[in-house]
Each structure stands twice: as structure tokens, then as C-alpha cells.
C-alpha positions, 0 to 999 in steps of 0.5 A, a space after each residue: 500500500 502507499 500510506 499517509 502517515 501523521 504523527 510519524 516522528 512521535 513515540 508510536 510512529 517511530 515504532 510503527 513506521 519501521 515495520 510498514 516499510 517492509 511491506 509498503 511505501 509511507 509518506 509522513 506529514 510533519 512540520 520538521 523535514 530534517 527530523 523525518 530524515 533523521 528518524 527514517 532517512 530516506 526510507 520514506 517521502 516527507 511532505 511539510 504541507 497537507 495543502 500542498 496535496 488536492 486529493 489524496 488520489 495516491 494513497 491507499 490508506 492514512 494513519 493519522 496519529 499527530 496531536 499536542 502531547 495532552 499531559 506535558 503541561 498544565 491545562 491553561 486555557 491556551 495550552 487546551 486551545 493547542 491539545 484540540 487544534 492539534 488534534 481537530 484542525 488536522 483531522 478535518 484537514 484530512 477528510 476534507 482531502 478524503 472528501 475531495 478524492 475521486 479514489 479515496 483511501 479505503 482505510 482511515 485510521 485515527 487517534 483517539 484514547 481511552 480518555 473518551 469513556 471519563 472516570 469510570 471507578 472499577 467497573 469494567 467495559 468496552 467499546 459498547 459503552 456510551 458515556 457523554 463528554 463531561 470533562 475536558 479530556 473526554 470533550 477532546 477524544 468525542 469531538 476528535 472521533 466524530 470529526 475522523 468519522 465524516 470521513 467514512 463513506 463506502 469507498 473508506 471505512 474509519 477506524 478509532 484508535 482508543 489508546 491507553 498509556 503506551 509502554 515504551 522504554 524510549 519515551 512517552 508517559 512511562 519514560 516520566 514516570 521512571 525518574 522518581 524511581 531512579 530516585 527509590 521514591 517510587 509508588 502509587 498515586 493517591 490510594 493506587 485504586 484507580 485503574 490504568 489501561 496500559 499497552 505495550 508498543 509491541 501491541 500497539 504497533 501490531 493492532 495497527 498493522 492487524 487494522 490496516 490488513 482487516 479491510 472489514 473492521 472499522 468503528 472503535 478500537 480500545 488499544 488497551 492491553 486485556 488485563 488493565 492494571 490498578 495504579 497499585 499494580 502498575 507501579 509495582 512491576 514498574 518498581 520490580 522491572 527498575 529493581 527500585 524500591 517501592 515504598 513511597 505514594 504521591 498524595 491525591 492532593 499533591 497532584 491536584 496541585 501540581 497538574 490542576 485539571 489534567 490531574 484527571 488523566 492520573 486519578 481517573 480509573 478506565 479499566 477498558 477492555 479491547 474486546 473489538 480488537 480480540 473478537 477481530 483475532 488480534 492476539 496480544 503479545 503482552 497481557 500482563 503488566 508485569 511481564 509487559 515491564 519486564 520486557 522493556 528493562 531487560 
């Protein structure tokens, strides 16, 4: 396939990008071209600007994860003008280019996360579940999705890319995470019972390779390994795959304080299940936490 691919230089498409040029022929969109070239060399085509494209007639599909990282900084009122035109300018941009395609890519595949189903306590759920946006970061993920679906139509089918935190040892949430570790003042934060959906890069690259090769999927997507972890849980196999002590937590009220609204993306429990990507026949290779951690710290 020709793919189109936003985001390509961020933590998931420096991982994804790599196993599709096996198989296929990928141009990614981004501001910086020198910094395409420095992650991929010449292995892809960049492209500095969406508008220089009419259509996109000579793509088969778009993987379009670009957007402001939503937990690097406060939630000022600019800062949450940046997280949502990151995120929905572009993706309007692009089904307008979808739109305007007289062949248009037959798969549309889209970010999103698990920040769409807000603070669901300890009950579990899938991508059945209907919720209303109550919050800023829902408001961001529901808006986001019903822009990415205009883009649906019988020629392309949209698939939602509901995304938990992504485990990595080469950056992301979890790179974060690690310094007060490193420091042995490492543990859970609040009372350690809100729940974590988590997924290793590993799976998160393989659910989007198993979406693009499933021409009959479309719809929402939970990136979301199959036993979501208690904050509790995570940050012990963090602590044992570190060889860290774990004796220490961060107070509710410390982070509230620190973080503001966006605290939430901490205190919030999702335990989300990703039933449509296992009904689908998606295998994970990493269920479990533990080993997930132990993967990355070898």
C-alpha cells in the first residue's frame, strides 16, 4: 500500500513506521523535514504541507496519529486551545482531502484514547459503552472521533484508535514516570485504586498493522492491553522491572496541585477492555503488566 502517515516522528510512529516499510511505501506529514530524515532517512517521502496535496488520489490508506502531547503541561486555557487544534484542525484537514478524492483511501485510521469513556471507578467495559463528554479530556477524544468519522463513506471505512498509556522504554508517559524511581521514591498515586489501561508498543504497533490488513473492521478500537492494571499494580512491576524500591505514594492532593485539571488523566480509573480488537483475532503479545515491564528493562 502507499500510506499517509501523521504523527510519524512521535513515540508510536517511530515504532510503527519501521515495520510498514517492509511491506509498503509511507509518506509522513510533519512540520520538521530534517527530523523525518533523521528518524527514517530516506526510507520514506516527507511532505511539510497537507495543502500542498488536492486529493489524496495516491494513497491507499492514512494513519493519522499527530496531536499536542495532552499531559506535558498544565491545562491553561491556551495550552487546551493547542491539545484540540492539534488534534481537530488536522483531522478535518484530512477528510476534507478524503472528501475531495475521486479514489479515496479505503482505510482511515485515527487517534483517539481511552480518555473518551471519563472516570469510570472499577467497573469494567468496552467499546459498547456510551458515556457523554463531561470533562475536558473526554470533550477532546468525542469531538476528535466524530470529526475522523465524516470521513467514512463506502469507498473508506474509519477506524478509532482508543489508546491507553503506551509502554515504551524510549519515551512517552512511562519514560516520566521512571525518574522518581531512579530516585527509590517510587509508588502509587493517591490510594493506587484507580485503574490504568496500559499497552505495550509491541501491541500497539501490531493492532495497527492487524487494522490496516482487516479491510472489514472499522468503528472503535480500545488499544488497551486485556488485563488493565490498578495504579497499585502498575507501579509495582514498574518498581520490580527498575529493581527500585517501592515504598513511597504521591498524595491525591499533591497532584491536584501540581497538574490542576489534567490531574484527571492520573486519578481517573478506565479499566477498558479491547474486546473489538480480540473478537477481530488480534492476539496480544503482552497481557500482563508485569511481564509487559519486564520486557522493556531487560
Amino acid at each position: 500500500m502507499k500510506i499517509l502517515i501523521t504523527g510519524g516522528t512521535g513515540l508510536i510512529g517511530q515504532a510503527l513506521i519501521p515495520r510498514l516499510l517492509a511491506e509498503h511505501q509511507v509518506t509522513v506529514l510533519s512540520r520538521s523535514v530534517a527530523k523525518v530524515t533523521q528518524c527514517f532517512g530516506n526510507s520514506v517521502t516527507p511532505l511539510e504541507r497537507l495543502d500542498d496535496l488536492a486529493h489524496l488520489n495516491d494513497f491507499d490508506a492514512v494513519i493519522n496519529l499527530a496531536g499536542e502531547p495532552i499531559a506535558d503541561k498544565r491545562w491553561s486555557e491556551q495550552q487546551k486551545g493547542i491539545i484540540c487544534t492539534s488534534r481537530w484542525g488536522l483531522t478535518e484537514k484530512l477528510v476534507e482531502k478524503i472528501h475531495a478524492s475521486s479514489t479515496p483511501p479505503h482505510t482511515f485510521i485515527s487517534g483517539s484514547a481511552v480518555g473518551y469513556y471519563g472516570d469510570q471507578q472499577d467497573r469494567a467495559f468496552d467499546e459498547t459503552l456510551v458515556v457523554h463528554a463531561d470533562d475536558f479530556a473526554q470533550h477532546v477524544c468525542h469531538q476528535w472521533e466524530k470529526i475522523a468519522l465524516k470521513g467514512a463513506s463506502t469507498n473508506t471505512r474509519v477506524c478509532l484508535l482508543r489508546t491507553g498509556v503506551v509502554l515504551s522504554a524510549e519515551g512517552g508517559a512511562l519514560k516520566r514516570m521512571m525518574l522518581p524511581y531512579k530516585l527509590g521514591l517510587g509508588g502509587p498515586i493517591g490510594k493506587g485504586q484507580q485503574y490504568m489501561p496500559w499497552i505495550h508498543i509491541d501491541d500497539m504497533v501490531g493492532a495497527i498493522i492487524h487494522l490496516l490488513a482487516k479491510p472489514e473492521l472499522k468503528g472503535p478500537f480500545n488499544c488497551t492491553a486485556p488485563e488493565p492494571a490498578t495504579n497499585k499494580r502498575f507501579s509495582q512491576a514498574l518498581a520490580r522491572a527498575l529493581k527500585r524500591p517501592h515504598v513511597f505514594f504521591v498524595p491525591t492532593l499533591a497532584i491536584k496541585t501540581m497538574m490542576g485539571e489534567a490531574s484527571h488523566l492520573l486519578l481517573d480509573s478506565q479499566r477498558a477492555l479491547p474486546h473489538a480488537l480480540e473478537d477481530s483475532g488480534f492476539s496480544f503479545q503482552h497481557p500482563k503488566v508485569e511481564e509487559a515491564m519486564q520486557s522493556l528493562f531487560k
